[in-house]
C-alpha positions in Angstrom: 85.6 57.8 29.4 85.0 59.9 32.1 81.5 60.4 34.2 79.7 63.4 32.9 75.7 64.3 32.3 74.0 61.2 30.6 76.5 58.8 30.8 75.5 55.1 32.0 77.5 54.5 35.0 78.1 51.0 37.1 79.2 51.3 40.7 79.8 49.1 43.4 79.5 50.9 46.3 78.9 50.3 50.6 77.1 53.3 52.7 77.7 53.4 56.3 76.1 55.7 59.1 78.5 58.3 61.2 78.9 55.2 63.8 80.0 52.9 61.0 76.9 50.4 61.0 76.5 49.3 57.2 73.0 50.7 55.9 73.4 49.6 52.5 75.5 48.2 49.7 75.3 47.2 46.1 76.9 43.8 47.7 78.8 42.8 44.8 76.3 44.0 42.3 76.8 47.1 40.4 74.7 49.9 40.6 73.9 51.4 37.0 72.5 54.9 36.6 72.1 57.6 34.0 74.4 60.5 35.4 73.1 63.5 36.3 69.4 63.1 35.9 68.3 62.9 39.8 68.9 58.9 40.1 71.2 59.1 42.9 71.6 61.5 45.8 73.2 65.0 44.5 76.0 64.9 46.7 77.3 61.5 45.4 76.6 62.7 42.1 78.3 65.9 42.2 81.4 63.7 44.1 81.5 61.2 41.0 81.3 64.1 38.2 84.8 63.2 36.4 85.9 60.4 37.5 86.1 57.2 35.0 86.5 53.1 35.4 88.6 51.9 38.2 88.4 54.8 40.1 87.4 54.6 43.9 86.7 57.0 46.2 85.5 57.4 49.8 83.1 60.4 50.7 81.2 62.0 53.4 77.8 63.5 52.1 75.9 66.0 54.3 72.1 65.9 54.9 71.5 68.7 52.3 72.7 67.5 49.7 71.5 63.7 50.8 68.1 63.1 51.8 67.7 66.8 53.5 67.6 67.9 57.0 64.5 66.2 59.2 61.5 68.2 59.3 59.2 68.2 62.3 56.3 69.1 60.0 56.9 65.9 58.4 55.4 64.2 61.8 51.8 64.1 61.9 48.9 61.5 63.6 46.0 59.7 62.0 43.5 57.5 62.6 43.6 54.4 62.6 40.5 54.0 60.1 42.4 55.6 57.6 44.0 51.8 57.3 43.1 49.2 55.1 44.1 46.9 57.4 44.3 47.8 61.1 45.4 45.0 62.6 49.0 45.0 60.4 50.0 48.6 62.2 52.6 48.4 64.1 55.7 50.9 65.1 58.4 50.3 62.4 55.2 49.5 59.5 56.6 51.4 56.5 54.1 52.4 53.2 53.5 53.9 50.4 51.1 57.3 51.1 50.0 59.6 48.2 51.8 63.6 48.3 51.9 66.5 46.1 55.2 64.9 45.5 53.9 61.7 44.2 54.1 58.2 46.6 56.4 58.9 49.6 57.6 55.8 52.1 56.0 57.1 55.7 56.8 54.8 58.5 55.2 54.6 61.4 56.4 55.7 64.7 54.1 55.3 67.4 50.4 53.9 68.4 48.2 54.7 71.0 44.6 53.6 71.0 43.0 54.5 67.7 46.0 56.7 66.9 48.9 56.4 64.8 51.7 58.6 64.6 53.4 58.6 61.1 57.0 60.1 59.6 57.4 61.7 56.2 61.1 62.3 56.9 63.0 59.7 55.0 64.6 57.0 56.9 68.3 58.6 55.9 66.9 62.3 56.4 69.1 64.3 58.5 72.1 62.1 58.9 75.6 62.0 57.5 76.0 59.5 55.0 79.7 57.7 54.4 80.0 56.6 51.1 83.1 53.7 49.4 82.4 53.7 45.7 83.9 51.7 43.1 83.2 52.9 39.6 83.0 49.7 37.4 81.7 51.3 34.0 80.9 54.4 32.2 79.2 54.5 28.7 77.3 56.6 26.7 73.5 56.2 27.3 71.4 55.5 24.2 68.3 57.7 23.4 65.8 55.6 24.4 67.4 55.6 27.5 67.8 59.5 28.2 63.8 59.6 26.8 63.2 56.7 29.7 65.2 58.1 32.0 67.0 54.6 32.8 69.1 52.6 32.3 68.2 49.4 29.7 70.2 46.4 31.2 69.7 42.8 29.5 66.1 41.0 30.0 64.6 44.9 30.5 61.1 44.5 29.3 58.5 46.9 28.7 55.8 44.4 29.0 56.7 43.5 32.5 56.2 47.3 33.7 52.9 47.9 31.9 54.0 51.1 30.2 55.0 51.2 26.2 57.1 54.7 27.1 58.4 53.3 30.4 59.0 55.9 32.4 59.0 52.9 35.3 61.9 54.4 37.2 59.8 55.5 40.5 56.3 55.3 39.0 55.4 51.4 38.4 53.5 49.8 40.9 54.2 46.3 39.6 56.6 44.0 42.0 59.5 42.2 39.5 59.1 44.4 37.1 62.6 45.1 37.0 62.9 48.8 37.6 66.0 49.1 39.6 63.4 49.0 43.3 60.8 51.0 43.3 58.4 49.6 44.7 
């Protein structure tokens, strides 16, 4: 079966930066995903498009069609009393901050007195990312899966994530609720 729109795919996979320093990895753990649908990065989508079990592939994917090109606009100070808790900032402090795009991860990048000075970019933005992928599975998805958006592994649990449609792929708030990170 080969990878196409909707499909439930399982991959293995490492990502290293352009100077070969590991930034991420499924570390042993496959990945799964409903194809097409926006839960992975389009340029590794659009490299996996075809291929089927057992199939690896190494692939360089460009800012644009990663996490985008940085964005200077992105960059922006606040005050400090715009934290809950004050003490806990510190460069490097990443959080959750409401946009018009829904929750984004902002990370601070400098402080200066009652000043902090905050980054929308995301961490990855602007870089080169070098992807070894090893596809372990593809399978049709099931309905409730496409109307969810995500994948149903064993022990998911609708409960746990508060929701009776779901929908807990990027908007549950709840830690160990089993919606593939994010939080």
């Amino acid at each position: 079966m080969t990878i196409q729109k909707d499909r439930v795919v399982a991959i293995e996979y490492e990502l290293k930066g352009s100077d070969g320093q590991l930034i991420d990895s499924s570390e042993g753990q496959a990945l799964e995903y409903i194809h097409g649908n926006g839960n992975l990065i389009p340029g590794l989508e659009r490299q996996l498009e075809g291929k089927q079990e057992g199939d690896s592939l190494s692939c360089v994917v460009a800012p644009a069609e990663g996490y985008g090109e940085r964005d200077d606009e992105l960059i922006f100070q606040v005050g400090m009393d715009n934290f809950a808790e004050p003490d806990k900032v510190q460069v490097g402090t990443q959080f959750h901050a409401p946009t018009e795009q829904g929750l984004q991860v902002v990370t601070v990048t400098a402080v200066e007195g009652d000043t902090v000075t905050v980054d929308a970019n995301h961490p990855l933005a602007g870089k080169d990312l070098h992807f070894s992928v090893t596809v372990k599975s593809v399978r049709d998805s099931t309905d409730e899966e496409r109307a969810h958006g995500h994948v149903h592994g064993a022990g998911h649990d609708h409960d746990e994530c508060g929701e009776d449609g779901c929908g807990c792929f990027g908007d549950c708030s709840e830690e160990g609720c089993g919606c593939s990170g994010c939080h």
